[in-house]
C-alpha positions in Angstrom: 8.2 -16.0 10.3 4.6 -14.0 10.5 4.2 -11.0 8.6 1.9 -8.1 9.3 0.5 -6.1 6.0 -0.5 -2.5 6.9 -2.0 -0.3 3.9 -1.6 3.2 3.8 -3.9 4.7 0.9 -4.4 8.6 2.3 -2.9 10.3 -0.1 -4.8 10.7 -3.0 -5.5 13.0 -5.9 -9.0 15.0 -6.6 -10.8 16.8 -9.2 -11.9 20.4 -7.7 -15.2 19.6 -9.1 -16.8 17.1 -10.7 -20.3 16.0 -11.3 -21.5 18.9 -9.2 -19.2 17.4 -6.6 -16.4 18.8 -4.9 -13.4 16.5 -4.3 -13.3 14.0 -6.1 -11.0 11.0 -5.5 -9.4 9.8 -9.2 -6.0 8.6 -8.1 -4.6 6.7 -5.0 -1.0 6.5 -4.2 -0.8 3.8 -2.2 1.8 2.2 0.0 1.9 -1.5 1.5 4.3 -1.7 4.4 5.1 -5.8 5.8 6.8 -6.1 9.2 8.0 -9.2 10.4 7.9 -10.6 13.7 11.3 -11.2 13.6 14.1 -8.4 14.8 17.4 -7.6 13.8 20.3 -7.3 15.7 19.4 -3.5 16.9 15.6 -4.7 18.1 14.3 -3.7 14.9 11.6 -6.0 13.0 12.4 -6.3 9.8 10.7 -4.4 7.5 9.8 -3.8 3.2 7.0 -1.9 1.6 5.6 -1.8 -1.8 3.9 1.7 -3.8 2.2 2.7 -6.9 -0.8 4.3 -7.9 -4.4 3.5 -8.6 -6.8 4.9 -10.7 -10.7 5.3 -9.4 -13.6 5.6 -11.6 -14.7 9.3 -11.1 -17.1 8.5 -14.4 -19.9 6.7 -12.2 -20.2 8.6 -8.7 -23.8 7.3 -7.6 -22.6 6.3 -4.9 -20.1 9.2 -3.9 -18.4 9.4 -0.6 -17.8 13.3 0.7 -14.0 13.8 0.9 -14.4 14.7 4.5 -16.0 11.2 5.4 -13.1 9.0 3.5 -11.0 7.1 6.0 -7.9 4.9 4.8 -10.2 1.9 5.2 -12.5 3.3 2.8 -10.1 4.2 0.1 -8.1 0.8 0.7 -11.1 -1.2 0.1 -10.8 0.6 -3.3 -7.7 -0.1 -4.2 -7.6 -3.9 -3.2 -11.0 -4.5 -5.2 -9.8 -3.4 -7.8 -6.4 -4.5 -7.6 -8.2 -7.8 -7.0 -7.4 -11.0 -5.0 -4.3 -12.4 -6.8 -2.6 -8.9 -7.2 -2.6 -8.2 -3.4 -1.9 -11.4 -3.0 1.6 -10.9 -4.7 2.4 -7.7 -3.4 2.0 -10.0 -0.1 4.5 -12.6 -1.6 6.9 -10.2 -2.7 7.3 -8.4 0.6 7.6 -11.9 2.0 10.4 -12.7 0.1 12.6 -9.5 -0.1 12.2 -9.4 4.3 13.5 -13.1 4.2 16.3 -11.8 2.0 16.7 -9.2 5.0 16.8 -12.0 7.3 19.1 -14.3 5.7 20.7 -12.5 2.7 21.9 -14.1 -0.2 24.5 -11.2 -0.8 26.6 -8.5 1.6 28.3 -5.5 0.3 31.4 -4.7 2.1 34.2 -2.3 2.1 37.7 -2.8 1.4 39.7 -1.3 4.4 
C-alpha cells in the first residue's frame, strides 16, 4: 500500500493591518488529505484527512510575503516547519493507519433487517 500526502493550507486568517502591512497571515487552517493507491469496491482509492490550525508569528515580519504572492506551497512550508519533522511525520502515520482500517476493518456496523 503507497500513500500520497496532499496539504491544503489556503485558508487562512489575517490582520487588516499590521506593521504598516496589509494582510497579514496569523492563523492557518490546514487540512492533510492521504489517498491510497488502493480502491474500493466502487473504483474509489481509499481516502482519510487530518485538520487543525496553526498559529504564525505576525510579531517579526522582516521578511513579509504580500498576501497576493502567497501560494499553498508557501504557507505549507510554514506550517510543516513549525509543526516540525516528527509532528508531520505522525499526522502521516495516523492517516496510514485509519486508511488500512478502511481497507481491512477491524469492525462493521450493520442493520438488523
Amino acid at each position: 500500500m503507497a500513500n500520497t500526502y496532499t496539504w491544503d493550507c489556503k485558508t487562512v486568517d489575517t490582520y487588516p493591518t499590521h506593521d504598516s502591512h496589509s494582510d497579514v497571515v496569523y492563523n492557518v487552517h490546514w487540512r492533510l488529505n492521504a489517498e491510497s493507491d488502493q480502491q474500493d469496491a466502487e473504483g474509489n482509492n481509499y481516502a482519510a484527512s487530518s485538520y487543525g490550525t496553526h498559529s504564525v508569528n505576525a510579531d517579526d515580519i522582516s521578511s513579509f510575503i504580500p498576501f497576493a504572492d502567497l501560494t499553498n506551497d508557501t504557507v505549507t512550508g510554514w506550517v510543516t516547519a513549525g509543526m516540525g519533522d516528527d509532528e508531520v511525520a505522525n499526522l502521516k502515520t495516523g492517516l496510514d493507519a485509519q486508511i488500512a482500517l478502511l481497507i481491512t476493518p477491524t469492525s462493521v456496523t450493520k442493520t438488523i433487517g
